[in-house]
C-alpha positions as CSV (number, residue, x, y, z in Angstrom):
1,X,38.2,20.4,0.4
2,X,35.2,20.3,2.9
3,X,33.0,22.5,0.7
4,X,33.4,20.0,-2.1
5,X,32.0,17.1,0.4
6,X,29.0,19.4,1.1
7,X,28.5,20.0,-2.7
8,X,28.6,16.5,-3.2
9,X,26.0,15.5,-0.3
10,X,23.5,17.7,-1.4
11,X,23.9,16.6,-5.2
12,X,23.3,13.1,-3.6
13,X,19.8,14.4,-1.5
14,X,18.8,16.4,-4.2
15,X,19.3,13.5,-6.8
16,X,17.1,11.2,-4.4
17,X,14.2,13.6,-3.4
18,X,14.1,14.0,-7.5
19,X,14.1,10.0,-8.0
20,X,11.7,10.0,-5.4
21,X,9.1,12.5,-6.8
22,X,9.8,10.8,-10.2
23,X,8.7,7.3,-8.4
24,X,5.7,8.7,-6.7
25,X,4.7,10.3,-9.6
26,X,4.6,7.3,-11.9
27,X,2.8,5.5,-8.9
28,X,0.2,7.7,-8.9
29,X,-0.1,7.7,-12.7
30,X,-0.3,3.7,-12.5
31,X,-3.1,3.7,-10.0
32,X,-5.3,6.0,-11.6
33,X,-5.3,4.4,-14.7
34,X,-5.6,1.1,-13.1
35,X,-9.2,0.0,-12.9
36,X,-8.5,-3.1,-10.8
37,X,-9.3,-5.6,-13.1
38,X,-12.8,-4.7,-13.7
39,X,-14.2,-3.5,-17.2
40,X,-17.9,-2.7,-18.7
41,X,-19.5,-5.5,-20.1
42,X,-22.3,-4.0,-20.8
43,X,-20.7,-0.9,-23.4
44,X,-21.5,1.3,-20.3
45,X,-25.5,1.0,-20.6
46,X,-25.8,0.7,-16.7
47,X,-29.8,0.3,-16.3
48,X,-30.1,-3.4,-18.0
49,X,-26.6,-4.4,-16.3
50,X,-26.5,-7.6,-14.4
51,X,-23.1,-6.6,-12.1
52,X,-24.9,-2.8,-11.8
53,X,-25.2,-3.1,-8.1
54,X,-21.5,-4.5,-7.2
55,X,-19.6,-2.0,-10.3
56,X,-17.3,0.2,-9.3
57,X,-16.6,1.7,-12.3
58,X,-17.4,5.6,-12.8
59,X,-20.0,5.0,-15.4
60,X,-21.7,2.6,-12.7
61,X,-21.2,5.0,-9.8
62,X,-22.7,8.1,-12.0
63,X,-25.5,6.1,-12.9
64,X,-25.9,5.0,-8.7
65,X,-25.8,8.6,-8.0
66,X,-28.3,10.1,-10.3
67,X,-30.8,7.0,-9.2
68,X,-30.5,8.4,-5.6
69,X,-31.2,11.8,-6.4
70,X,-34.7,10.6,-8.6
């Protein structure tokens, strides 16, 4: 009868480390595809760009990098 408790409590742990790894997994996923709100307006031509200097996007921070190396 005990070993049936201790199958049963590690069933539960392992069904929660699982659901857990399954929740950190999809949190991951939603943050990087999340761009916080902010999207090219300018169909990712960064030179002529009004918002060039405050973008965050990786176009924008490409485009930031390669101007420092010049």
């Amino acid at each position: 009868m005990k070993e049936s408790k201790q199958t049963s409590r590690r069933e539960f742990l392992l069904g929660l480390v699982r659901w857990g790894a399954i929740a950190g997994a999809a949190g991951v996923a939603v943050k990087l595809t999340a761009k916080d709100g902010e999207t090219c307006t300018n169909l990712g031509i960064c030179s002529s760009c009004g918002r060039f200097d405050g973008c965050g996007l990786p176009q924008a921070l490409s485009a930031k990098a390669t101007q420092r190396e010049s």
